[in-house]
N, C-alpha and C positions, 0 to 999 in steps of 0.2 A: 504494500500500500504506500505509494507517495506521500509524500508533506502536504499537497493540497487538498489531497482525499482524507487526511485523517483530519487537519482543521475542518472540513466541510463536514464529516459523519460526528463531530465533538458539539457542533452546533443545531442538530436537526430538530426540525420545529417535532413535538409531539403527532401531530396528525400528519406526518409524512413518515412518517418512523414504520411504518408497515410495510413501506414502497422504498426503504432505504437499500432492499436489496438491489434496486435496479439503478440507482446513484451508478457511475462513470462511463465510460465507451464500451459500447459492443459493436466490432465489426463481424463480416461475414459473407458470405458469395452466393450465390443465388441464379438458378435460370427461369425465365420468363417466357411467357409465348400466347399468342392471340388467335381466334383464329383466321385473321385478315394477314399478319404480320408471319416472319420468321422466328422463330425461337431465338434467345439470345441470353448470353450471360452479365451478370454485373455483380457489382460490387455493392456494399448498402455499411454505412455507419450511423448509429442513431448515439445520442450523446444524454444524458439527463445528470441534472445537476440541482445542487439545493441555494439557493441565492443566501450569501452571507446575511440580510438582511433578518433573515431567524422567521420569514413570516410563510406561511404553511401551503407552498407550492415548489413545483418540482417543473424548472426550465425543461421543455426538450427540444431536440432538434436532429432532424434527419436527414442523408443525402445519400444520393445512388452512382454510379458512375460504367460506364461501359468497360470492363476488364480488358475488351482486345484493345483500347486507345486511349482509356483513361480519361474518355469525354463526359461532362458530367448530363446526368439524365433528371434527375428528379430532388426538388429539398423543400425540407418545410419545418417548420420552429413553431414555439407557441407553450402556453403552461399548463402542466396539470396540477389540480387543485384536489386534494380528499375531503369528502364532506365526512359528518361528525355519524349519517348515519350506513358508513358506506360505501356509498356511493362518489360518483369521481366525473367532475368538472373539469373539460378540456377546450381549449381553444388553440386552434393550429391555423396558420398563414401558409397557402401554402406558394410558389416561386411564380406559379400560374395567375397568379391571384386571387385563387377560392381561400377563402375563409369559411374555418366548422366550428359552431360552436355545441359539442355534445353534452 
């Protein structure tokens, strides 16, 4: 665990502390396919983090990229928020410019 990971896990709001397992980077590889389109491979990082500020959301942010060129394909960021009974508040932007609020 890094110096920035362990300040960030010492300060976690109580109501994000059930979701602390998914705190720092996950990469990983992936194929895709449509049926109008060719199959293809990529790449995907999504990143989640808890903002110093101590207050009870969970930043995330996602991107994709083509593996044979490294050209980027898809991103989008936005917060998640845990409610007290539950349940989970999300709002994501995504590079297209749809906005979800679930």
């Amino acid at each position: 665990m890094d110096k920035e990971k362990k300040e960030e896990s010492s300060a976690i709001h109580p109501a994000v502390a059930p979701l602390s397992y998914l705190l720092g980077t996950w990469k990983g590889e992936g194929e895709g396919g449509y049926p109008t389109i060719n199959s293809f491979r990529y790449g995907e990082e999504l990143h989640f983090s808890h903002p110093a500020s101590g207050k009870p959301v969970i930043a995330y942010s996602h991107k994709t990229w083509k593996l044979d060129s490294g050209q980027p394909m898809h991103s989008e960021s936005g917060y998640w928020r845990p409610k007290p009974d539950g349940s989970l508040e999300v709002v994501i932007a995504q590079s297209t410019g749809l906005a979800e609020v679930l």
